[in-house]
DOGU-654671 format. One line per 10 residues: number of its first residue (from 1); their letters; for each residue x, y, z of N, C-alpha, C, O. Coordinates in steps of 0.1 Angstrom, whole numbers, plus 2048, in hexadecimal, padded with zeros to 3 digits. Example, Ala and Ser with C-alpha at 12.3 -4.5 7.8 and 13.67 -1.06 7.14 Angstrom:
1> AS> 884,7C7,84E,87B,7D3,84E,884,7DF,84E,88E,7DF,855 | 880,7EA,847,889,7F5,847,881,800,84F,886,80B,850 $
This chain:
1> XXXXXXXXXX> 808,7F4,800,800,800,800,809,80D,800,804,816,7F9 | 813,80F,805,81F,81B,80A,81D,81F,7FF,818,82A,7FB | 824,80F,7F3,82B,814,7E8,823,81A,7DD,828,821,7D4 | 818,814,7DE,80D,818,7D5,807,826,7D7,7FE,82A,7D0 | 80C,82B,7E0,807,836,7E7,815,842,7E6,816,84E,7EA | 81C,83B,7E1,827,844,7DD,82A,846,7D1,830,851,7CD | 824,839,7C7,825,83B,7B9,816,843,7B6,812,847,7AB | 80E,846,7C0,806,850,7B9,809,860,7BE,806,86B,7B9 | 810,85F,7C8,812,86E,7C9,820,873,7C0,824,87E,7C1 | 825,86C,7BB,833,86E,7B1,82A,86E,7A4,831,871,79A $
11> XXXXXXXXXX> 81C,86C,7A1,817,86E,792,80E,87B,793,809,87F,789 | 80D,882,7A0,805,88D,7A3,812,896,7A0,812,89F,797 | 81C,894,7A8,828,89C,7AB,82D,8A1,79A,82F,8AD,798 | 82E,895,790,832,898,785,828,89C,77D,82D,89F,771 | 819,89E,77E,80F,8A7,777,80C,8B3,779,805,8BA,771 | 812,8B5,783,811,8C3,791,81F,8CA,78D,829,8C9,793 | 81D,8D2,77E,82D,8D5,77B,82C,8E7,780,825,8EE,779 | 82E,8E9,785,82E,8FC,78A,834,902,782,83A,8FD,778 | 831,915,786,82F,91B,776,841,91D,776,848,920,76C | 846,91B,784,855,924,78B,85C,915,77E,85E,91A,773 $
21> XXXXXXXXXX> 85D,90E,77E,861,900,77B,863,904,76D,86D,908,767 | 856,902,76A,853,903,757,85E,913,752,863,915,747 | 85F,91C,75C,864,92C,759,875,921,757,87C,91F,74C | 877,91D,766,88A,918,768,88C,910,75A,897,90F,755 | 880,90A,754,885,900,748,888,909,73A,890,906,730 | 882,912,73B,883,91B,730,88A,91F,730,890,91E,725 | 890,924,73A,8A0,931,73B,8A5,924,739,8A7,926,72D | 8A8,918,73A,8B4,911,739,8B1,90F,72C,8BA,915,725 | 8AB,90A,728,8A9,906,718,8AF,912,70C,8B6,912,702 | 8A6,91F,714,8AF,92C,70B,8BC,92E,711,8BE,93A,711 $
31> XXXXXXXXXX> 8C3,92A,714,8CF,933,71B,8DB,930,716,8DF,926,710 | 8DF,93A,718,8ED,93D,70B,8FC,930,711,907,92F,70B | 8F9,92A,71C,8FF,922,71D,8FF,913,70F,908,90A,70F | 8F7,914,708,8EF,905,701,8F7,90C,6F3,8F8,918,6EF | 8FC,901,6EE,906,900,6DF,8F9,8FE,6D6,8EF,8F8,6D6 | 903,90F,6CB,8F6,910,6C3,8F4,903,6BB,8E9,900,6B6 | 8FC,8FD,6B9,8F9,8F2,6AE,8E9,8E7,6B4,8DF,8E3,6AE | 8EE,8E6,6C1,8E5,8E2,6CB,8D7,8E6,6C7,8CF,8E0,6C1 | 8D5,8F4,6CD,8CA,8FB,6CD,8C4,8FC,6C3,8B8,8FF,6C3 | 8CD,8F9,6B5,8C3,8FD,6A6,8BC,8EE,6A7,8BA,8EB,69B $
41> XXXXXXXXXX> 8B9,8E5,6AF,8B8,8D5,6B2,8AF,8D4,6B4,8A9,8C9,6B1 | 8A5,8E0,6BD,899,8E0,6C7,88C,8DC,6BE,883,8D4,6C2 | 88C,8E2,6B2,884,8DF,6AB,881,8CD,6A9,876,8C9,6A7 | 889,8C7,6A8,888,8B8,6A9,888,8B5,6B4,881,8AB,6B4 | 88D,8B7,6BF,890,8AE,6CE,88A,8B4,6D6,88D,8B0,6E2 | 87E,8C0,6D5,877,8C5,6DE,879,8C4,6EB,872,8BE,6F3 | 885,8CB,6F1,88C,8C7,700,87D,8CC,70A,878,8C4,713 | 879,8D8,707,86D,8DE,713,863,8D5,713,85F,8D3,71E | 85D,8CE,70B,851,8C3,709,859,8B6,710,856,8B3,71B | 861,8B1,70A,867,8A7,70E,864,8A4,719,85C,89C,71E $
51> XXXXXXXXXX> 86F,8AD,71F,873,8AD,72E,86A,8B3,738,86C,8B4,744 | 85F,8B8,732,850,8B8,737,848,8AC,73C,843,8AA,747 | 848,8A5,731,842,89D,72B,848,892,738,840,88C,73E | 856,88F,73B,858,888,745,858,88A,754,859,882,75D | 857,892,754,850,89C,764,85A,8A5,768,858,8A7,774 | 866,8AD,763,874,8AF,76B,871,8B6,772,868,8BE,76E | 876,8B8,782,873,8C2,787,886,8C7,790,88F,8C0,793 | 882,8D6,791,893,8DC,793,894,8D5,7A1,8A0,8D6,7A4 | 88D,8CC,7AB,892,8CA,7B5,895,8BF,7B0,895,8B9,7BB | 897,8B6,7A8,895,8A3,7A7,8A7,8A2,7A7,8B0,8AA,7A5 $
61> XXXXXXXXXX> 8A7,895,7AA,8B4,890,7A5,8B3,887,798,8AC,87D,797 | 8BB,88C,78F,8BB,887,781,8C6,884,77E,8D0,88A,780 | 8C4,876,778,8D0,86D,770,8CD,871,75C,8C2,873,756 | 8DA,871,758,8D6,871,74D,8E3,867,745,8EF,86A,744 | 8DC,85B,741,8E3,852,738,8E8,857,730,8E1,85E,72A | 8FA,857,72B,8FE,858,71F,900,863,71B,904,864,70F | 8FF,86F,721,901,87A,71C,902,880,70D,8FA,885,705 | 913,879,70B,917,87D,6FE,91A,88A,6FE,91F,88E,709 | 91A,891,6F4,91C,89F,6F3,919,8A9,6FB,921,8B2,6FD | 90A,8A7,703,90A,8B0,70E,8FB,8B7,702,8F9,8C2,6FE $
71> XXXXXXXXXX> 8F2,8AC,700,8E5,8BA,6FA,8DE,8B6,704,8DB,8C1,708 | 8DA,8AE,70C,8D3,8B3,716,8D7,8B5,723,8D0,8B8,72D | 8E5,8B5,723,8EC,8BC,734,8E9,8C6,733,8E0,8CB,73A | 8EF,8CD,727,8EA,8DD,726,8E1,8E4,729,8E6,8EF,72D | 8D6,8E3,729,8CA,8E1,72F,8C9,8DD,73D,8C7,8E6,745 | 8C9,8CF,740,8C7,8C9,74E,8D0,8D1,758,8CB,8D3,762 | 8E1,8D7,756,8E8,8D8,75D,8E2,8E3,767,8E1,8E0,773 | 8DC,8F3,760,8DC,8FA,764,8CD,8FC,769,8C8,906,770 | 8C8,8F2,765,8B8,8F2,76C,8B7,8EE,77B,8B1,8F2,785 | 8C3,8E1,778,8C0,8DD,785,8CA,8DE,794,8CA,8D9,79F $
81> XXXXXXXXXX> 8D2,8EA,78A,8E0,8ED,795,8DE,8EF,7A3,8E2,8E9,7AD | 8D4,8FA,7A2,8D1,8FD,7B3,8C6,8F3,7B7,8C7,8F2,7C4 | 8C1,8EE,7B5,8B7,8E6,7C0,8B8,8D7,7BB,8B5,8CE,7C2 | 8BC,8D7,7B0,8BB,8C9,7AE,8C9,8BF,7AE,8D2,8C2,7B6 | 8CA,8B5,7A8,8D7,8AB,7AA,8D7,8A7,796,8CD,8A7,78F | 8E2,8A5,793,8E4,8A3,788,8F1,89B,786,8FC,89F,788 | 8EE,890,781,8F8,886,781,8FB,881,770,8F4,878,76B | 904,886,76A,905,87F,75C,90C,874,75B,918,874,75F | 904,865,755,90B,859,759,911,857,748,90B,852,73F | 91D,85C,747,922,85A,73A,92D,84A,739,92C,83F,73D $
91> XXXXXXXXXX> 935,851,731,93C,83D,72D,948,83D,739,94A,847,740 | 94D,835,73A,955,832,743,961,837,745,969,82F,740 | 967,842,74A,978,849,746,984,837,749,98F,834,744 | 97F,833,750,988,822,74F,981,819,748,97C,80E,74C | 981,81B,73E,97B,811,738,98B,80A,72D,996,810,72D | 988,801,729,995,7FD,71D,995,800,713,99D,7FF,70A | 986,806,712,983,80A,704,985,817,6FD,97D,820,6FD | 991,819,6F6,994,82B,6F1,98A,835,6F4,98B,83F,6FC | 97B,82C,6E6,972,835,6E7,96B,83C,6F2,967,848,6F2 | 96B,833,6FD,962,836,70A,96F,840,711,96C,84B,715 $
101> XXXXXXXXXX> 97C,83B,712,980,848,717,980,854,714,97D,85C,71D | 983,858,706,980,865,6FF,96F,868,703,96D,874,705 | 967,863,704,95D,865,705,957,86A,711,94D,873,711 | 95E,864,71D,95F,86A,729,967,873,72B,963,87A,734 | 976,876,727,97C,886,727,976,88F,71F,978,89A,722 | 96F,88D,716,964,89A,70D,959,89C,717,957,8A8,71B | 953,893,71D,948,898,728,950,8A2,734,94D,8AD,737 | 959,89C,73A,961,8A3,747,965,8B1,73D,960,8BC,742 | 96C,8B2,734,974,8C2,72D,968,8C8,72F,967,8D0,738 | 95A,8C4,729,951,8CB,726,949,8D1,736,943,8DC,736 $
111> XXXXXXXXXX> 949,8C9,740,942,8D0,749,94D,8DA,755,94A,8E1,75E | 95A,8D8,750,963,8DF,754,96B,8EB,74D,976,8F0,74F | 962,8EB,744,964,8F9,739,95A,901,73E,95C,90E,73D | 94C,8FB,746,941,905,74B,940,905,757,935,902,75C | 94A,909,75E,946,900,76D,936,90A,775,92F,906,77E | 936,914,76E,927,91D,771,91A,918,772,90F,91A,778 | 920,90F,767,914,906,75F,90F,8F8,767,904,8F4,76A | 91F,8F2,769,921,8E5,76B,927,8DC,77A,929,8D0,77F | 927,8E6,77C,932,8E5,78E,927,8DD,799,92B,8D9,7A4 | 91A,8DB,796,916,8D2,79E,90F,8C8,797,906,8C0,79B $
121> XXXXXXXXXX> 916,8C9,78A,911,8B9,786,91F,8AE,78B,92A,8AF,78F | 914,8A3,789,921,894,78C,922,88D,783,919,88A,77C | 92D,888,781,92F,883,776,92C,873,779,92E,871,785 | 928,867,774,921,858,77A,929,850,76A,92D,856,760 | 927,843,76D,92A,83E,766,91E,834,75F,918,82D,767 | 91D,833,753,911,827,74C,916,81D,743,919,821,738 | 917,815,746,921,805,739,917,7FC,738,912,7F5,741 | 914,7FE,72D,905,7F1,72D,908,7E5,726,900,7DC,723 | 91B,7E6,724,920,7D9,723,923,7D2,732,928,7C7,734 | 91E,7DA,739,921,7D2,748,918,7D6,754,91B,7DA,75F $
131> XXXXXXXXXX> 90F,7D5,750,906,7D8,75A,8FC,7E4,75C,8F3,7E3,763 | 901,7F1,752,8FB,7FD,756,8FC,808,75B,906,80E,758 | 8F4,80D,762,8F8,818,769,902,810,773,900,804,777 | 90D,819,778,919,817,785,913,822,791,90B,82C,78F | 91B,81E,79F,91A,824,7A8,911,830,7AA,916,83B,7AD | 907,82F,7A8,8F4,835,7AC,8F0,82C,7B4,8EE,821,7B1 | 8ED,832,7C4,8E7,82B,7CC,8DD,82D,7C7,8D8,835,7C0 | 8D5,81B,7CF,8C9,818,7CB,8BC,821,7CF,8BC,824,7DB | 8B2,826,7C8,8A7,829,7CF,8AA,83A,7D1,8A7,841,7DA | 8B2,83D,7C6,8BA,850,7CF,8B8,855,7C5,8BC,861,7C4 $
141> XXXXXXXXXX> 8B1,850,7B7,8AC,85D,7AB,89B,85F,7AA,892,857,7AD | 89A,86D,7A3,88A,86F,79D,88E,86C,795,886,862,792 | 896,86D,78E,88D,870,778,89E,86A,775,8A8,86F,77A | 89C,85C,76B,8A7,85E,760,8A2,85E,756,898,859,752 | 8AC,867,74F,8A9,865,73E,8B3,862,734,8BD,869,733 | 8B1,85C,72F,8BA,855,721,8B3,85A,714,8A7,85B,713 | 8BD,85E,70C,8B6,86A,6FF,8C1,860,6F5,8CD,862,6F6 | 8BA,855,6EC,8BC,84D,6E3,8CA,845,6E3,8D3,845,6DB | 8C8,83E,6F0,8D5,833,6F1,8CF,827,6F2,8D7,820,6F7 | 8C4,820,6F1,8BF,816,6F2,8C3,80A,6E8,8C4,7FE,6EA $
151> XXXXXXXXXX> 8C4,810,6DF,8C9,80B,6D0,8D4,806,6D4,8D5,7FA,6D2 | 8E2,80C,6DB,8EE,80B,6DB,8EE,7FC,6E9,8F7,7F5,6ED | 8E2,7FE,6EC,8E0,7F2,6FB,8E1,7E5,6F2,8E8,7DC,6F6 | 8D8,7E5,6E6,8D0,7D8,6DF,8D9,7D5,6DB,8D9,7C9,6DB | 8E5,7DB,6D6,8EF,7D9,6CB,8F7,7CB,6D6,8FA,7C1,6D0 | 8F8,7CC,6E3,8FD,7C6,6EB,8F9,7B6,6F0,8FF,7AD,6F6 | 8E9,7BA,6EB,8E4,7AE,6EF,8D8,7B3,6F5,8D6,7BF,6F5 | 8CB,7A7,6FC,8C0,7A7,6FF,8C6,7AA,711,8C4,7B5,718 | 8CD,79C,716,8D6,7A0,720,8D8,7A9,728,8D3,7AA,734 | 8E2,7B4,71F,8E4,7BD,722,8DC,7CC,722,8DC,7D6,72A $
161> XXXXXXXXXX> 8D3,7C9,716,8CE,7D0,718,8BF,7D3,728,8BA,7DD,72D | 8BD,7C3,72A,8B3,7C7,73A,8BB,7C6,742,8B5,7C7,74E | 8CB,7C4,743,8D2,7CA,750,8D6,7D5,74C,8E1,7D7,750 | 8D0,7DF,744,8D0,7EE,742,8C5,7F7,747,8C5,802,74C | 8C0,7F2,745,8AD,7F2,748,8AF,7F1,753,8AB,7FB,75A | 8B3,7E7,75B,8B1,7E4,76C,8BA,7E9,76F,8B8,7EA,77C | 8C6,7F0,76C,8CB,7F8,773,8C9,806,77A,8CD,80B,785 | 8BD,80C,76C,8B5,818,76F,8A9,813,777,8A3,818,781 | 8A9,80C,773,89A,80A,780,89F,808,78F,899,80D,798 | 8AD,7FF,78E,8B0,800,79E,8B1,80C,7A2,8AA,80F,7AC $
171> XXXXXXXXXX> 8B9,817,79A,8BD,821,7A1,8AF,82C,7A6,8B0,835,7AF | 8A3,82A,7A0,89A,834,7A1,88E,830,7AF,888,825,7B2 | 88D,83C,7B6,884,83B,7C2,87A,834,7C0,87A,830,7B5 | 86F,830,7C6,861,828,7BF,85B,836,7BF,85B,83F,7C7 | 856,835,7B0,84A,83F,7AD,854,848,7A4,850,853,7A2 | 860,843,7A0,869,84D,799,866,84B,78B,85D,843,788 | 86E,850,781,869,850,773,877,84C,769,882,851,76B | 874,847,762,881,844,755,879,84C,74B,86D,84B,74A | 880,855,743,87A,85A,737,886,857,72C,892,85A,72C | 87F,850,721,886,84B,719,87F,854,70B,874,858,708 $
181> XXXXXXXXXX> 88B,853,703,887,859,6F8,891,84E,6EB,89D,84C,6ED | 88D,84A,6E4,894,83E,6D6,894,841,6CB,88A,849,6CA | 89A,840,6C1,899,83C,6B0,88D,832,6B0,88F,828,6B7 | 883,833,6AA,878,82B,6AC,875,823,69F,86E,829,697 | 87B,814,69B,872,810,68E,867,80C,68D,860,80A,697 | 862,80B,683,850,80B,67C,84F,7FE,682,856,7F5,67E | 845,7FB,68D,843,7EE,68D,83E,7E0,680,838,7D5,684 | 840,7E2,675,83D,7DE,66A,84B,7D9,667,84D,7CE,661 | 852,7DE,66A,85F,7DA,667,86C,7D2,672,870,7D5,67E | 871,7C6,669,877,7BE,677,886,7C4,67F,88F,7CB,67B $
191> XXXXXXXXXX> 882,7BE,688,88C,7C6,690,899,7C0,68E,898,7B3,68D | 8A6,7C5,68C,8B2,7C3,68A,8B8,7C0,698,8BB,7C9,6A0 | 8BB,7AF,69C,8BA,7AE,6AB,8C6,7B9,6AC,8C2,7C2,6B4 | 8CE,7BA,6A9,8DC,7C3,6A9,8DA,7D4,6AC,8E2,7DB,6B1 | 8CC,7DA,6A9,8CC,7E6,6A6,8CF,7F3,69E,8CC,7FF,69E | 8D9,7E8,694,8E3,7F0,68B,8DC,7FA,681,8E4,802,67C | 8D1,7FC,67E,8CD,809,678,8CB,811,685,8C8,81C,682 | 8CB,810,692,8CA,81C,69A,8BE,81D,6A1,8BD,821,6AD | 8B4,817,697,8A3,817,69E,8A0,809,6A3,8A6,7FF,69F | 895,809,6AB,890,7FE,6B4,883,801,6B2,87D,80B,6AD $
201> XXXXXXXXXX> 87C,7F3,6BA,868,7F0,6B9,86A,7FC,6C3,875,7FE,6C9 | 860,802,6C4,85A,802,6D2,853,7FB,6D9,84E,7FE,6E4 | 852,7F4,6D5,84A,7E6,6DF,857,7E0,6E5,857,7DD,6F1 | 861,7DF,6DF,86E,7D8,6E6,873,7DE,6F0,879,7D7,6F8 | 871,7EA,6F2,874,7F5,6F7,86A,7EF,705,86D,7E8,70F | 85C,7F5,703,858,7F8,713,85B,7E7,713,861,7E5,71E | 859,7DA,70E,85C,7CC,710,867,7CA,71E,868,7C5,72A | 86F,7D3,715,87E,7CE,71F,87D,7DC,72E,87F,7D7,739 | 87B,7E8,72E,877,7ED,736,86C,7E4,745,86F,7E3,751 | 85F,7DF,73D,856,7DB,743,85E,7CF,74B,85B,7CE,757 $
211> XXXXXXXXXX> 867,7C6,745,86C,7BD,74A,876,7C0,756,878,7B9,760 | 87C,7CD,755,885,7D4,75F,87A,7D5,76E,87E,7D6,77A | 86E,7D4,769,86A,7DD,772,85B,7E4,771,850,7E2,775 | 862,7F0,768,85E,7F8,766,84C,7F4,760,846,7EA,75B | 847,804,765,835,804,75E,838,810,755,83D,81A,759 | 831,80B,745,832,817,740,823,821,745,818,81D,743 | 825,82B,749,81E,838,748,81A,83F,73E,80F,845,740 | 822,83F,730,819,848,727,826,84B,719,832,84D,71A | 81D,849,710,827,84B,703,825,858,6FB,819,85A,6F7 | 82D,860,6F9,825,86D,6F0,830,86A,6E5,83A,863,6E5 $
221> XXXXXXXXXX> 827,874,6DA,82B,870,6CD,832,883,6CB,82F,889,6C1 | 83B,888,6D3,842,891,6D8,84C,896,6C9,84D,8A0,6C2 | 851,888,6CA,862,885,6C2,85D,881,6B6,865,87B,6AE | 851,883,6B1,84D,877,6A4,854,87C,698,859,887,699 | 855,878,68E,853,87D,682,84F,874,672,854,86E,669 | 844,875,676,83D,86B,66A,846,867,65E,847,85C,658 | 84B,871,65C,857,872,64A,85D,869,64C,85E,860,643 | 865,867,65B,871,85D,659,869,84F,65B,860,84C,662 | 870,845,651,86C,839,649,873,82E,655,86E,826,65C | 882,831,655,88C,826,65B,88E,822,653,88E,815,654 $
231> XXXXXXXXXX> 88F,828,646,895,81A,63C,8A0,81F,633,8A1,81F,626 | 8AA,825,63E,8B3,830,635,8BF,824,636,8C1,81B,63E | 8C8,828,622,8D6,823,625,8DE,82A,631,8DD,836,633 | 8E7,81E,63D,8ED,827,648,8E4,828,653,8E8,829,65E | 8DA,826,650,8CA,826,65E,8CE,830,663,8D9,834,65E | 8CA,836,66B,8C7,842,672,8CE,84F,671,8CA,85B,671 | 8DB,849,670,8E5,853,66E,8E3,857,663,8E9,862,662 | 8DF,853,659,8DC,85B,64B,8D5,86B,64B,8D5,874,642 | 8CF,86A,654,8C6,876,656,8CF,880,65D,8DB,87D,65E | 8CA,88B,661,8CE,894,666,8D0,894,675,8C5,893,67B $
241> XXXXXXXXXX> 8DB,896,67D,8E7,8A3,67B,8F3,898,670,8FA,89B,667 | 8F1,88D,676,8FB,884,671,8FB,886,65D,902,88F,658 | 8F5,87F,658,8FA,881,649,903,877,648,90D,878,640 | 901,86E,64C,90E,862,64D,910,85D,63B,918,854,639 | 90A,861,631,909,85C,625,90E,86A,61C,90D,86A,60F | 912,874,622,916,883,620,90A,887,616,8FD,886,618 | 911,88D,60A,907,891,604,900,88D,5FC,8F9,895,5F6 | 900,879,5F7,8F6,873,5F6,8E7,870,5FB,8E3,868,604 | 8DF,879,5F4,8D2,87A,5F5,8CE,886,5FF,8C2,888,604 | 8D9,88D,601,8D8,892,60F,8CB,89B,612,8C5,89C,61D $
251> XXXXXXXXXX> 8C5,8A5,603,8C0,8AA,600,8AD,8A4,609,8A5,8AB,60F | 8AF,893,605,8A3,88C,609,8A1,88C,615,896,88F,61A | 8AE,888,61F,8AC,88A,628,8B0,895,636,8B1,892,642 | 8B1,8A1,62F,8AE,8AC,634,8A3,8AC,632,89D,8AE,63D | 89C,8AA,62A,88B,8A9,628,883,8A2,636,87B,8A6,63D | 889,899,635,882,88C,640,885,894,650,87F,893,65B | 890,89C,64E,898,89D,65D,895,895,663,890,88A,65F | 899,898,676,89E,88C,67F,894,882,682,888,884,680 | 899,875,686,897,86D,686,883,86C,68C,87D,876,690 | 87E,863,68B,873,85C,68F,873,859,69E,874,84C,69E $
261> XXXXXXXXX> 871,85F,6AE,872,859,6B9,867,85A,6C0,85E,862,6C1 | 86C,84B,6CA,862,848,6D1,866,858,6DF,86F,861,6E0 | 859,854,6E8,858,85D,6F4,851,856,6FD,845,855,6FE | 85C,84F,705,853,843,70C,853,84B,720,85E,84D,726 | 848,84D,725,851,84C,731,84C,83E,73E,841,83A,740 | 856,83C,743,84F,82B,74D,850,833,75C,851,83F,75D | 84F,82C,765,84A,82E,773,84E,821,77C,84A,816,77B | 858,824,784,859,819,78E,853,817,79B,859,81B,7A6 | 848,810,79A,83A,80D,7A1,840,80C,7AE,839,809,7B8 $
């Protein structure tokens, strides 16, 4: 009964968004802190809806899988500097793997180029060749979110990918939220167990979620974009920002722009 009684005031709490909230999300989203290349992006990745859309609020503590470049630290850092907790769980700086080192000194240069910006975020680690999220005590977050790494889970395996999934669910309070955002393929089309065009079912998606755990709460069609097919030479990356096919066809798929995604968010009961 507690807990049932906690997963409903955590779905009041995240409908119950104040006007002070929705203002702090704004200034961050406009703020001259955010790389313009970034920002000319909004129009596809809707950060204010999104991150609406998953309940954020400036006091929560937020994990965010995978970082990467930093398009949605940018954002999250300075929203949630004074009241909230902000943990970027990027690739591993010990890892053996080149890539994941470079990938974790580009995340560290980057929040220590701003430290205005960045000085109370934490940096975490996520390997979903080994388990997932690292060192996040259990039961100590509101909100994670992962912004199109699910694909990169599948490529690993089924496996791995629900000790990725259960790693976020361990870490999240009961009544907390995962908001997931994917490259989404047409369910008409079979899935590549590998993931190698980039896109996934969404049915595989909340499948392996649901198995973690998690209850999905609600899907919006936020991220959609009808144009994109998934049936590009290159898969996903053919489209825009990437261009992975340069300026073969490029013209078409400037047309189509970014990709086709899901907007899933789940709830840990």
């Amino acid at each position: 009964m507690k807990r049932l009684i906690s997963v409903l005031l955590a779905l009041l709490a995240f409908t119950a968004m104040p006007a002070q909230a929705d203002e702090a999300l704004q200034t961050a989203i406009n703020g001259a802190q955010r790389t313009p290349a970034f920002a000319a992006r909004d129009g596809w990745r809707h950060p204010d809806e999104t991150l609406k859309f998953f309940g954020i609020k400036p006091d929560q503590t937020v994990v965010e899988i995978t970082p990467g470049g930093g398009w949605y630290s940018e954002i999250l850092a300075p929203y949630l500097r004074q009241r909230g907790r902000l943990i970027l769980a990027g690739d591993d700086p010990q890892s053996a793997q080149a890539y994941s080192q470079r990938s974790a000194a580009r995340l560290k240069q980057k929040l220590e180029a701003q430290p205005a910006i960045y000085d109370q975020a934490q940096l975490g680690v996520f390997d979903a060749a080994s388990g997932g999220l690292k060192a996040v005590p259990a039961a100590s977050v509101d909100l994670v979110l992962t912004f199109r790494n699910v694909h990169n889970w599948v490529a690993l395996g089924e496996a791995s990918t629900g000790e990725a999934f259960k790693s976020l669910f361990d870490c999240l309070k009961p009544g907390g939220v995962l908001g997931l955002v994917e490259h989404r393929l047409p369910a008409t089309r079979q899935q590549d167990a590998k993931a190698s065009s980039g896109y996934v079912h969404q049915d595989y998606v909340i499948r392996m979620a649901e198995k973690a755990g998690f209850k999905l709460l609600a899907a919006a069609e936020i991220n959609a974009n009808p144009k994109d097919k998934a049936d590009h030479a290159g898969g996903v990356w053919a489209l825009p920002p990437v261009f992975v096919n340069k300026d073969k066809d490029r013209a078409n798929y400037e047309a189509i722009g970014e990709s086709d995604r899901m907007t899933l968010k789940f709830i840990k009961p």
